[in-house]
NUZA-196997 format. One record per residue (C-alpha): residue number from 1; residue in one letter; x, y, z. Coordinates in nm, 2 decimals. Example, Ala and Ser with C-alpha at 12.3 -4.5 7.8 and 13.67 -1.06 7.14 Angstrom:
2
    n  res      xx      yy      zz
    1    A    1.23   -0.45    0.78
    2    S    1.37   -0.11    0.71
! end
This chain:
535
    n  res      xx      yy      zz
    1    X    1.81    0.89    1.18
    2    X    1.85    0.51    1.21
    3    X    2.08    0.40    1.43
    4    X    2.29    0.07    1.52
    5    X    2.15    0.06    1.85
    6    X    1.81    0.06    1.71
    7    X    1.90   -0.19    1.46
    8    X    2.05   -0.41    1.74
    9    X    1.78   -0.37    1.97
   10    X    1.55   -0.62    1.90
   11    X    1.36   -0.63    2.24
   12    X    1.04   -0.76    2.04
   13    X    1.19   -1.09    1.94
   14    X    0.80   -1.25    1.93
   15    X    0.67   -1.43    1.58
   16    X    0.37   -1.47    1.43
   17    X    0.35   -1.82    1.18
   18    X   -0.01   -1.79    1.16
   19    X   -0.15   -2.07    0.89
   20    X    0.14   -2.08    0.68
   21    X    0.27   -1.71    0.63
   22    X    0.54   -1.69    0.81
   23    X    0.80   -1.70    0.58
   24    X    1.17   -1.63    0.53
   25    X    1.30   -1.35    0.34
   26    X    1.31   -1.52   -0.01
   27    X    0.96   -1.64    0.03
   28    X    0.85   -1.29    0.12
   29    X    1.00   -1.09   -0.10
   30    X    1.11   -1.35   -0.39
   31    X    0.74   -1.58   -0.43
   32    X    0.59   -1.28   -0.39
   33    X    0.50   -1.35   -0.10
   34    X    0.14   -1.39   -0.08
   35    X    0.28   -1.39   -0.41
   36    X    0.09   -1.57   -0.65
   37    X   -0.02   -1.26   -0.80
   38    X   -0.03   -1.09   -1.14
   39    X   -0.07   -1.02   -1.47
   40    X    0.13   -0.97   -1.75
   41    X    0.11   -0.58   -1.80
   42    X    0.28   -0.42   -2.10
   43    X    0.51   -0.54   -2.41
   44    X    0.90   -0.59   -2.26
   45    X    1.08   -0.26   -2.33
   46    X    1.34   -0.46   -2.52
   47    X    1.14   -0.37   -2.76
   48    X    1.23   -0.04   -2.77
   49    X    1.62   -0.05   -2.62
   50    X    1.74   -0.28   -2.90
   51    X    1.66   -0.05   -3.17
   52    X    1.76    0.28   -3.02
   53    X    2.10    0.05   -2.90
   54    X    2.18   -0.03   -3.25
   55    X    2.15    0.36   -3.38
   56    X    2.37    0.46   -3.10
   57    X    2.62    0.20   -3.20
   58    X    2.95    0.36   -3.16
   59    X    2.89    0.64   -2.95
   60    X    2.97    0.67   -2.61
   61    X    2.73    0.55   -2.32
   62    X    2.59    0.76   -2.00
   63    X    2.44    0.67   -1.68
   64    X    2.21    0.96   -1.61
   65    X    2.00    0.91   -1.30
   66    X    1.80    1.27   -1.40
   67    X    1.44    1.36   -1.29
   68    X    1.29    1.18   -1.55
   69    X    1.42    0.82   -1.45
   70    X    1.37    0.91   -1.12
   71    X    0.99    0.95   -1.14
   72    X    1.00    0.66   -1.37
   73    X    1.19    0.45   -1.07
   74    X    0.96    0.57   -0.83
   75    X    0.61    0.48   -1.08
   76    X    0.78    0.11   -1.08
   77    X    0.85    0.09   -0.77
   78    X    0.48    0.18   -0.66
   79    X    0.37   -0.09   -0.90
   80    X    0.28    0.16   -1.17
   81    X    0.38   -0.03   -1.45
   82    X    0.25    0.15   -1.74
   83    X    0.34    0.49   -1.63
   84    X    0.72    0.39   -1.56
   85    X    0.76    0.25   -1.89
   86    X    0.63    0.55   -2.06
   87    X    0.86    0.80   -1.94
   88    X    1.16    0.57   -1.97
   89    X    1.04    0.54   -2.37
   90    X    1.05    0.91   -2.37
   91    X    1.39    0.93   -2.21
   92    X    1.53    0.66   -2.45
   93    X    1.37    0.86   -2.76
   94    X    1.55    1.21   -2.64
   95    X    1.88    1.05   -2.46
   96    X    1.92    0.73   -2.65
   97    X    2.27    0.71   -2.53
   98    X    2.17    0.71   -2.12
   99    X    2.16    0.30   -1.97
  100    X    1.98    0.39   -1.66
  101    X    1.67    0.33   -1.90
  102    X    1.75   -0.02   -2.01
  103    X    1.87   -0.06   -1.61
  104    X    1.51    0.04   -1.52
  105    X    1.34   -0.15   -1.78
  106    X    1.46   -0.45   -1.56
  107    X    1.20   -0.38   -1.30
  108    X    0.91   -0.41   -1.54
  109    X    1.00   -0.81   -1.57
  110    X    1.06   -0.87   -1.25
  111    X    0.83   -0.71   -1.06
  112    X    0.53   -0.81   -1.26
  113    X    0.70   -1.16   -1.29
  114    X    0.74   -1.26   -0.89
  115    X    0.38   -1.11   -0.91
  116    X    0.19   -1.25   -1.12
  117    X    0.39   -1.63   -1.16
  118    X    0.28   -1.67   -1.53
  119    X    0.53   -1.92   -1.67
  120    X    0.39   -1.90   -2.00
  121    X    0.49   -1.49   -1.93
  122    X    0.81   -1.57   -1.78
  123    X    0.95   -1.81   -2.08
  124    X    0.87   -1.46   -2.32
  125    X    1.05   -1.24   -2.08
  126    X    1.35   -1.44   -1.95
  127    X    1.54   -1.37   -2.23
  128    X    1.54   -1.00   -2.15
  129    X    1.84   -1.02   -1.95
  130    X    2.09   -1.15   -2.17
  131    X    1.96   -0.83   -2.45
  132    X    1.98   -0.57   -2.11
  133    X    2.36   -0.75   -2.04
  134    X    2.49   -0.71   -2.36
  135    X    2.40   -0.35   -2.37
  136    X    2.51   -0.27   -2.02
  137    X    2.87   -0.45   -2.06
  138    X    2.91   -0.19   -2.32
  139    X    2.91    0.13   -2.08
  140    X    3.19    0.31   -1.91
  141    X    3.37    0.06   -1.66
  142    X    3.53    0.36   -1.49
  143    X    3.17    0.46   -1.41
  144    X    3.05    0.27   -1.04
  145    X    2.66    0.24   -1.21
  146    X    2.86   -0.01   -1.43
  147    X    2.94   -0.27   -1.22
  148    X    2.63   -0.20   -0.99
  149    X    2.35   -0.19   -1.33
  150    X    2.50   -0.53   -1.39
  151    X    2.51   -0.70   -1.01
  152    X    2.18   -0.60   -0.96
  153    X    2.04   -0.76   -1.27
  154    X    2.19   -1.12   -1.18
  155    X    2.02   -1.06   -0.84
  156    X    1.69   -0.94   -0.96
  157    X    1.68   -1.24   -1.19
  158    X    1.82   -1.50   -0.91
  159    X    1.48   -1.35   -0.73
  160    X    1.29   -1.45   -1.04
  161    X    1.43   -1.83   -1.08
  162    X    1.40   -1.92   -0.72
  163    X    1.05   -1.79   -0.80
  164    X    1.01   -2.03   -1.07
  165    X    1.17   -2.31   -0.93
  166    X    1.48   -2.32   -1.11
  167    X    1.75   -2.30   -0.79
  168    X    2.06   -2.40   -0.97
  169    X    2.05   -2.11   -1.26
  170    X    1.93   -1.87   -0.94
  171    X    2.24   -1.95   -0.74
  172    X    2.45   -1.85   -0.99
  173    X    2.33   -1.52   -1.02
  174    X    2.31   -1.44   -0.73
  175    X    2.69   -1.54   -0.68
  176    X    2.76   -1.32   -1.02
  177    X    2.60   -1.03   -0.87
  178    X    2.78   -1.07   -0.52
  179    X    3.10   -1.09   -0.69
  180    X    3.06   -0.80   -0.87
  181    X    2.89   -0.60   -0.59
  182    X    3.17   -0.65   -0.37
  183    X    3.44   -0.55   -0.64
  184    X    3.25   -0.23   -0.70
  185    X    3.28   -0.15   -0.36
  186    X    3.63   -0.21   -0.35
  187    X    3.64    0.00   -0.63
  188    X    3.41    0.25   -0.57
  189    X    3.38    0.27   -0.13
  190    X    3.18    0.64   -0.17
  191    X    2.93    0.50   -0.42
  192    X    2.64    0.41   -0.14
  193    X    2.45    0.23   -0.38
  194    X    2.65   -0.08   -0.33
  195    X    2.54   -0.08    0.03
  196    X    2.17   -0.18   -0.02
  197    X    2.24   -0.49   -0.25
  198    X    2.48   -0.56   -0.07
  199    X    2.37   -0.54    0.25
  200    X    2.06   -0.73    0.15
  201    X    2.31   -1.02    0.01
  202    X    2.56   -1.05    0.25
  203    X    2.25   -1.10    0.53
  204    X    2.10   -1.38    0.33
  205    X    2.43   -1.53    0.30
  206    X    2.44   -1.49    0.67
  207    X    2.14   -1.69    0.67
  208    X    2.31   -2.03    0.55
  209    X    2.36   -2.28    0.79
  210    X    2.70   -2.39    0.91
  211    X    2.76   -2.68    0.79
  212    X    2.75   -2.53    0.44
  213    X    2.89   -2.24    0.43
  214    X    3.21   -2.37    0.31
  215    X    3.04   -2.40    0.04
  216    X    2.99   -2.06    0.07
  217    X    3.31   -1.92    0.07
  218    X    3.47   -2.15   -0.13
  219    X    3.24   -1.92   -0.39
  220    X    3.35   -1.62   -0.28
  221    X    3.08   -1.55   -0.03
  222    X    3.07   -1.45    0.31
  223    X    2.81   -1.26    0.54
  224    X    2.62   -1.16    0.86
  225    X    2.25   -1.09    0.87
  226    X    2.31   -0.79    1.13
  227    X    2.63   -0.63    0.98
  228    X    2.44   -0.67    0.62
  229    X    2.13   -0.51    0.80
  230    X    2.38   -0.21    0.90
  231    X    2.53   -0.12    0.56
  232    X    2.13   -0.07    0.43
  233    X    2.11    0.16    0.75
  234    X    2.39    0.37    0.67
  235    X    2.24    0.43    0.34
  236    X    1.93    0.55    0.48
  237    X    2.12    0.78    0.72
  238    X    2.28    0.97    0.43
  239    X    2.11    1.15    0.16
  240    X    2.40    1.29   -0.03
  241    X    2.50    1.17   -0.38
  242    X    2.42    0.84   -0.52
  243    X    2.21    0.78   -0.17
  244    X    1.95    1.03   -0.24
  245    X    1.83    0.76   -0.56
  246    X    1.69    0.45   -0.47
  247    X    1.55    0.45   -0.15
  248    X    1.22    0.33   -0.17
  249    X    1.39   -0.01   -0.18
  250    X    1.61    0.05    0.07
  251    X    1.36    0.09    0.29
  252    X    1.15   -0.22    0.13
  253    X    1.47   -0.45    0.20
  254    X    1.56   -0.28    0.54
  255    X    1.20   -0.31    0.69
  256    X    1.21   -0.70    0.54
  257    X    1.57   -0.78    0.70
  258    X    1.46   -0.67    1.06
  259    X    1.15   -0.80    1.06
  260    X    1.22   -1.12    0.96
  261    X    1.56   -1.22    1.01
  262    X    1.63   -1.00    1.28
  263    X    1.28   -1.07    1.48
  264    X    1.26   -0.67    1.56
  265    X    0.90   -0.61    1.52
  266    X    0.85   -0.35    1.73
  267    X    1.12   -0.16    1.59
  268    X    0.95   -0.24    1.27
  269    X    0.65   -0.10    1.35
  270    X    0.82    0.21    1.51
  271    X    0.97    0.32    1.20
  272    X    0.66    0.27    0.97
  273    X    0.43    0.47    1.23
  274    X    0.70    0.74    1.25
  275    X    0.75    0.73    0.85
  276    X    0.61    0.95    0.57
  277    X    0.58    0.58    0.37
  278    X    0.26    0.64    0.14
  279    X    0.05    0.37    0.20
  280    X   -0.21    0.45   -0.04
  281    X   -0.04    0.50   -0.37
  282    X    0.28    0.28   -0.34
  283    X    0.14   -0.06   -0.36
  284    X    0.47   -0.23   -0.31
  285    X    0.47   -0.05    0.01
  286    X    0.09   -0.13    0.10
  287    X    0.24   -0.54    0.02
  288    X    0.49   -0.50    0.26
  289    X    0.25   -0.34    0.55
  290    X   -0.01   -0.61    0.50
  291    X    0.27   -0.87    0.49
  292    X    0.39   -0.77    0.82
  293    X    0.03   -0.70    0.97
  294    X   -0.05   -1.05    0.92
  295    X    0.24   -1.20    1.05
  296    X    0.23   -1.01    1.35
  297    X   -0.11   -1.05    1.48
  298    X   -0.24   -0.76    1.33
  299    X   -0.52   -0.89    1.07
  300    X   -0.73   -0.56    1.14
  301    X   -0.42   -0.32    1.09
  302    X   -0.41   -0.52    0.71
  303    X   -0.78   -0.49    0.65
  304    X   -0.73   -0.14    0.71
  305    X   -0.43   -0.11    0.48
  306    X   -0.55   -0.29    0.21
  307    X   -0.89   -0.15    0.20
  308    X   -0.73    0.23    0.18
  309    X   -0.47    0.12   -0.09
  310    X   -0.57    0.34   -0.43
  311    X   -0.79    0.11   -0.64
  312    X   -0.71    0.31   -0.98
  313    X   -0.63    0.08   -1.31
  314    X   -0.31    0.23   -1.33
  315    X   -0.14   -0.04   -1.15
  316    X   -0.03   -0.36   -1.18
  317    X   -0.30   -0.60   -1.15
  318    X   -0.23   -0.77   -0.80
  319    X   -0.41   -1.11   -0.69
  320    X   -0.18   -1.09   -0.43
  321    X   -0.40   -0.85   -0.24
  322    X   -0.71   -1.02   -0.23
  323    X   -0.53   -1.34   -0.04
  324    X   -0.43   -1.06    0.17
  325    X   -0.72   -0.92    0.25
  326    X   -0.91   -1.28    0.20
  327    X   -0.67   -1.38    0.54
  328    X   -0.71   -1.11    0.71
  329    X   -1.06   -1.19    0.71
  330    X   -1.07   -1.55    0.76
  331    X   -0.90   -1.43    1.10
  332    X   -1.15   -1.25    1.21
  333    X   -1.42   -1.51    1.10
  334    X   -1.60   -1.30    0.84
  335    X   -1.81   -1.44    0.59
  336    X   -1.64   -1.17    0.31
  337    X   -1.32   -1.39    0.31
  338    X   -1.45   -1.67    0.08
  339    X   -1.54   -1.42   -0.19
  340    X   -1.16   -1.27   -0.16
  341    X   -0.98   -1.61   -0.19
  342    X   -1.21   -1.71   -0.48
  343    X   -1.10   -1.34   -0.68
  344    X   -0.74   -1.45   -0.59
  345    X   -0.77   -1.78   -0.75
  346    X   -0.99   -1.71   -1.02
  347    X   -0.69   -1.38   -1.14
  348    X   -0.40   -1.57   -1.04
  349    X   -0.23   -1.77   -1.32
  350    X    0.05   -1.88   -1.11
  351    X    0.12   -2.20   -0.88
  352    X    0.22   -2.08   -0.54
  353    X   -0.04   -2.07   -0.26
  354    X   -0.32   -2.19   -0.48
  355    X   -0.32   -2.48   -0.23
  356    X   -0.27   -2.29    0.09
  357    X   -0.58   -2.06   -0.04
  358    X   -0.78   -2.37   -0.10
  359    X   -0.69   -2.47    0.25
  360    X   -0.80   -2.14    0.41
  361    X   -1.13   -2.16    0.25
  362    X   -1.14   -2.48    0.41
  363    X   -1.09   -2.40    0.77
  364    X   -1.33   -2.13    0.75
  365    X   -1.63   -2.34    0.70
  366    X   -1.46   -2.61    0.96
  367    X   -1.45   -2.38    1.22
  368    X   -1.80   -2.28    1.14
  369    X   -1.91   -2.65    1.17
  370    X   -2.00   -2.64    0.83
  371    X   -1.86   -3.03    0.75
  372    X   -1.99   -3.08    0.41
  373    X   -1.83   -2.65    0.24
  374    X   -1.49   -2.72    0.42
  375    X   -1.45   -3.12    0.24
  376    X   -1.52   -2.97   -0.08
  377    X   -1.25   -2.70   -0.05
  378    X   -1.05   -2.96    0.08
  379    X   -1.12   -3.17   -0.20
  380    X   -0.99   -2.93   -0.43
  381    X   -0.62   -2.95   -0.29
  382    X   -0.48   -3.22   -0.41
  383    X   -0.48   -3.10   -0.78
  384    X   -0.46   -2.75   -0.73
  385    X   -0.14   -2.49   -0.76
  386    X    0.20   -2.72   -0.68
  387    X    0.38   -2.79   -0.34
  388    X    0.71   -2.54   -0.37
  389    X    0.61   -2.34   -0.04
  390    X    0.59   -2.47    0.32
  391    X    0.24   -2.35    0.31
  392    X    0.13   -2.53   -0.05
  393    X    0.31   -2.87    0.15
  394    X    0.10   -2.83    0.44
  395    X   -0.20   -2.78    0.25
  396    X   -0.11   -3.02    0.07
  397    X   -0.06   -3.25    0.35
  398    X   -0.44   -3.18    0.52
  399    X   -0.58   -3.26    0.16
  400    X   -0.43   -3.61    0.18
  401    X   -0.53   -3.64    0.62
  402    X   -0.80   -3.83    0.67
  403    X   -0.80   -3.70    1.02
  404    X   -0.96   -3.31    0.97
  405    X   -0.82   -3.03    1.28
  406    X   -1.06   -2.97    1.61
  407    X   -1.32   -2.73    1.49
  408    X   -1.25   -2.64    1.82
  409    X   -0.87   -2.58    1.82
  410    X   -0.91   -2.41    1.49
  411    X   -1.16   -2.16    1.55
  412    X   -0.90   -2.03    1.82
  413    X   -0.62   -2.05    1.56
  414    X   -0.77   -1.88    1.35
  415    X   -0.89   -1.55    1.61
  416    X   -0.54   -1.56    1.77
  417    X   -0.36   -1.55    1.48
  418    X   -0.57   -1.21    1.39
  419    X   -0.47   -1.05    1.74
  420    X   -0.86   -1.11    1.84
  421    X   -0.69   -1.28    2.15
  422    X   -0.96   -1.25    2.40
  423    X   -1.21   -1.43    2.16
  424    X   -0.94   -1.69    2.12
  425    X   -0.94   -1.73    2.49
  426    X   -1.32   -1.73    2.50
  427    X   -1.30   -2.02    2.31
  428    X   -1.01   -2.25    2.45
  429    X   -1.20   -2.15    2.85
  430    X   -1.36   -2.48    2.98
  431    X   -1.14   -2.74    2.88
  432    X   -0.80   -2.91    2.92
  433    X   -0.59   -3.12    2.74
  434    X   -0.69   -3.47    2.85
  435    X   -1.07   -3.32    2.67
  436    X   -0.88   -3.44    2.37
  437    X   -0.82   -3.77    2.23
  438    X   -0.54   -3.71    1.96
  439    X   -0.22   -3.68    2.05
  440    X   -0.19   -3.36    1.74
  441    X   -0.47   -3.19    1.90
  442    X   -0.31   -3.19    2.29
  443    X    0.01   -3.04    2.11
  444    X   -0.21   -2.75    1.95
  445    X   -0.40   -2.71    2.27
  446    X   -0.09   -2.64    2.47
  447    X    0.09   -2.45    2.16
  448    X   -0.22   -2.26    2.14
  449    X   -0.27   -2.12    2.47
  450    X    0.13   -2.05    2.52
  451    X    0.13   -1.83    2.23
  452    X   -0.18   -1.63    2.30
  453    X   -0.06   -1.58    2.66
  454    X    0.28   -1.46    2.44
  455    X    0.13   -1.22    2.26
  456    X   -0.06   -1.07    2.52
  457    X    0.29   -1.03    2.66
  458    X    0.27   -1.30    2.96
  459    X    0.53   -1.52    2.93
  460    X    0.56   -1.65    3.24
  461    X    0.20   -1.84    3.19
  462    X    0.29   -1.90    2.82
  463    X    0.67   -2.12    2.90
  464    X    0.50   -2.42    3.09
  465    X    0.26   -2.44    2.78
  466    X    0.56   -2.41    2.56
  467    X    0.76   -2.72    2.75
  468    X    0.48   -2.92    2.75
  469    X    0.44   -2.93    2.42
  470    X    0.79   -2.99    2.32
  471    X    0.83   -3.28    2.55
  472    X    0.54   -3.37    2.40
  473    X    0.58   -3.35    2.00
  474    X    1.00   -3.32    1.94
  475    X    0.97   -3.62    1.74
  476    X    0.64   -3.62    1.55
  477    X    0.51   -3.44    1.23
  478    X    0.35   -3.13    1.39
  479    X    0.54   -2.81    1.39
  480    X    0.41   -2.70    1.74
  481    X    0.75   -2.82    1.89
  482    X    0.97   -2.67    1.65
  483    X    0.78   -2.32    1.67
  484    X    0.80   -2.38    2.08
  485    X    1.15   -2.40    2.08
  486    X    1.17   -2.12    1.86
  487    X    0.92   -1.90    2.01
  488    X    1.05   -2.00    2.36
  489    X    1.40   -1.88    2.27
  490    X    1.30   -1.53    2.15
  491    X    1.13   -1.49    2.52
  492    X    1.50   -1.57    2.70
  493    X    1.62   -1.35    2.39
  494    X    1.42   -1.11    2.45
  495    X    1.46   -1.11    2.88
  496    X    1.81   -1.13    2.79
  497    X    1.89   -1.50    2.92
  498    X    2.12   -1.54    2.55
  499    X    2.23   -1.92    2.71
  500    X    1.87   -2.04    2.68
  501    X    1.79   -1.85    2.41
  502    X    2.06   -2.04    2.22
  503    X    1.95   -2.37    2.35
  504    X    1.64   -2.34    2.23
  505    X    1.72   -2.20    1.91
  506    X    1.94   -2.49    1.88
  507    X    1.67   -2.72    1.98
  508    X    1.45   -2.62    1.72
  509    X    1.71   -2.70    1.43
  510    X    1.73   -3.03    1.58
  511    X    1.42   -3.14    1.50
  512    X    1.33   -3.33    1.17
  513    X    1.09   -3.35    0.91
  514    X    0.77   -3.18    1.07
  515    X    0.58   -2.90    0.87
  516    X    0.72   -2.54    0.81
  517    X    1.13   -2.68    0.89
  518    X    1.28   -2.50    0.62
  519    X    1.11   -2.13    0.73
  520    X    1.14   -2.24    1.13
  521    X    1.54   -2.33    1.10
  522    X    1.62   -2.02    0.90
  523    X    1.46   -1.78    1.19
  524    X    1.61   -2.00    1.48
  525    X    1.95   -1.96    1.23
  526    X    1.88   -1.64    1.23
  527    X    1.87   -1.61    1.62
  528    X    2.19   -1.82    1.71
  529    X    2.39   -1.60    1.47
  530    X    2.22   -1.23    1.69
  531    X    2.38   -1.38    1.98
  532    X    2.69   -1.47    1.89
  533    X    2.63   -1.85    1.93
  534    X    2.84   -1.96    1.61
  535    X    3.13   -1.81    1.73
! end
């Protein structure tokens, strides 16, 4: 069972940022993270529910969770498209009066939407919700999968806008499905599907930075990242009633909400290796282990998770996993990740991390000393994907720098990022920071060597690194500064020193306009509201 104690623990408070993936929840989850992935996979289901709607007309509606919507459930949720669709077709054809079908149907658009990023795809589908609300608003409002069917298709579709740049619209629908959320709990307390939604919403709420949440709860909305984390633990910890449907997501947004905006890693990790989580055949699953692998250090761990992931043409055509495995790679300095990148940009039709691929290739062939490959990657930035993501804005900022990273410095980056920490070592032994002319390249040298000596859990060697490179860089571009403070705080977070830890935390929001601010502030957010600091 999952506890609050484990869910408070937190003694792993150590981040990974390597070359642009460390991202906040939304980015993870909502741009599909790696996202950029994905095909459009079969015709909208609409299709079918509008039809069987209008021959029903009159009768009474049903929400019936039964076997068959369950195995359709779990088929979507594993990223088997097709399949889920087919057997909610054959429940709609023999129940057409049950909505947990056109509920379902929602996951179709979504999923395959934040996967593949097609607009041309998303301006067919979008008008799906409105057809799935108007047959939904006609079920029974005494039942609590009324209120719930309808809250979690505002939220599924505020993931969708953000991930098509459309902010305003998504912040209203993610406010409609709060509000009705938290009125179906009021109405319905034993109904532990509210929990996981949420949960999930009241922690990103939790997320929002002080100075606006006013703003917040002048809309109704108020939250906490841990005591949001607990109600999705409570849910897992029960398996009676409406808790035994569902979980796989549970589990997807728990795993997401402690890794990344409660820092707990190793509890992370803990839970996965103890778990019966199939790794082969649930590709969402197999996103998520890869996702966390590679910002943890672990590129080998995602090599191995993505290579063992079942290949069959059943499932949704993912992009997403050759930039996975394409980084995993690049961090161990194999020739194989060029030909990964190039499948991910030559599938993907979308515009997130189209840059940041381009960039990647890049870097490989600079840290190889291979001048002329890495400008004509680099080359390719400028007009290539958009700038939405910290990582597209950083790529897109090397593309327009004259002045190219130390072939040196990056080959390190690169192995340390991908846990290959003694090889990373290897390569920053023999010089010291005076070696290096530019004043970007003595920030990276320090930053470098403080957070291998933190992830090879020495931070007593890693701090004066750390210091020197915020006194150095708290006022310039580079995000070494900002992730020192950061990284710095989650040491005297995680040796218990919460005054420092807070300080630093604090230190980090303060600086302005260098690379990666958006994803840095939310996780020092994040780690001033774990210790009580806002209070």
């Amino acid at each position: 069972m999952l506890s609050w104690q484990e869910l408070d623990s937190g003694k792993d408070k150590k981040r990974s940022l390597p070359l642009g993936q460390g991202r906040g929840f939304f980015s993870a989850i909502f741009a599909a993270i790696m996202h950029r992935t994905f095909r459009p996979v079969v015709l909208s289901l609409v299709l079918i529910l509008l039809p069987v709607a209008g021959a029903f007309a009159g009768g009474k509606y049903v929400y019936d969770f039964n076997d068959r919507c369950q195995q359709a459930y779990q088929a979507l949720v594993s990223l088997r498209i097709a399949e889920g669709n087919a057997l909610l077709k054959e429940e709609l054809k023999e129940h057409p009066d049950n909505l947990i079908p056109v509920f379902l149907a929602n996951y179709d658009d979504c999923l395959t939407l934040l996967f593949n990023g097609d607009a041309g795809e998303y301006s067919r589908r979008k008008g799906n919700l409105d057809k799935r609300l108007e047959l939904l608003e006609q079920g029974d409002e005494q039942s609590p999968w009324y209120q719930y069917c309808i809250g979690a298709l505002h939220f599924q579709w505020a993931a969708v806008r953000i991930r098509y740049n459309e902010y305003w619209s998504a912040g209203m629908a993610f406010r409609k499905s709060f509000i009705e959320l938290k009125d179906n709990r009021k109405q319905f307390p034993s109904f532990r599907n509210n929990q996981v939604l949420l949960g999930l919403e009241e922690a990103i709420v939790g997320t929002i930075p002080d100075s606006y949440k006013w703003i917040s709860s002048m809309l109704g909305m108020k939250g906490d990242v841990r005591k949001g984390t607990a109600q999705i633990v409570d849910f897992l910890n029960h398996r009676d009633g409406s808790a035994a449907l569902m979980r796989e997501e549970a589990i997807f947004f728990f795993c997401y909400l402690k890794f990344s905006l409660l820092s707990d890693h190793k509890s992370v990790w803990k839970y996965l290796d103890e778990s019966t989580l199939d790794f082969r055949n649930n590709h969402l699953y197999v996103f998520m282990k890869a996702n966390f692998a590679l910002n943890d250090n672990k590129a080998q761990l995602a090599e191995q998770v993505l290579k063992g992931r079942n290949p069959g043409s059943e499932y949704l055509e993912a992009p997403i996993f050759n930039y996975q495995l394409g980084t995993a790679l690049l961090q161990k300095m194999d020739d194989d990740c060029i030909g990964y990148f190039q499948k991910f940009l030559n599938r993907y039709t979308g515009k997130l991390f189209v840059k940041d691929a381009y960039q990647k290739m890049s870097f490989y062939y600079l840290a190889l000393g291979d001048l002329p490959q890495a400008m004509g990657y680099k080359n390719k930035i400028q007009k290539a994907g958009n700038a939405q993501v910290d990582a597209d804005k950083q790529a897109q900022r090397y593309a327009g720098n004259l002045q190219l990273p130390n072939p040196f410095l990056l080959k390190a980056r690169l192995l340390s990022d991908g846990g290959y920490y003694s090889r990373a070592l290897d390569e920053l032994k023999g010089s010291k920071v005076s070696d290096f002319p530019n004043t970007a390249d003595q920030l990276e040298y320090n930053y470098r060597y403080a957070r291998i000596y933190t992830l090879m859990e020495q931070p007593a060697k890693a701090i004066p690194f750390y210091e020197a490179t915020i006194r150095m860089g708290a006022n310039r571009q580079e995000h070494f500064a900002a992730r020192s403070a950061l990284e710095m705080g989650q040491i005297y977070e995680q040796q218990g020193l919460n005054d420092k830890a807070i300080a630093c935390y604090r230190q980090c929001i303060g600086m302005k306009n260098h690379d990666y601010k958006s994803s840095l502030d939310q996780k020092a957010k994040a780690g001033i509201d774990r210790l009580g600091g806002n209070k």
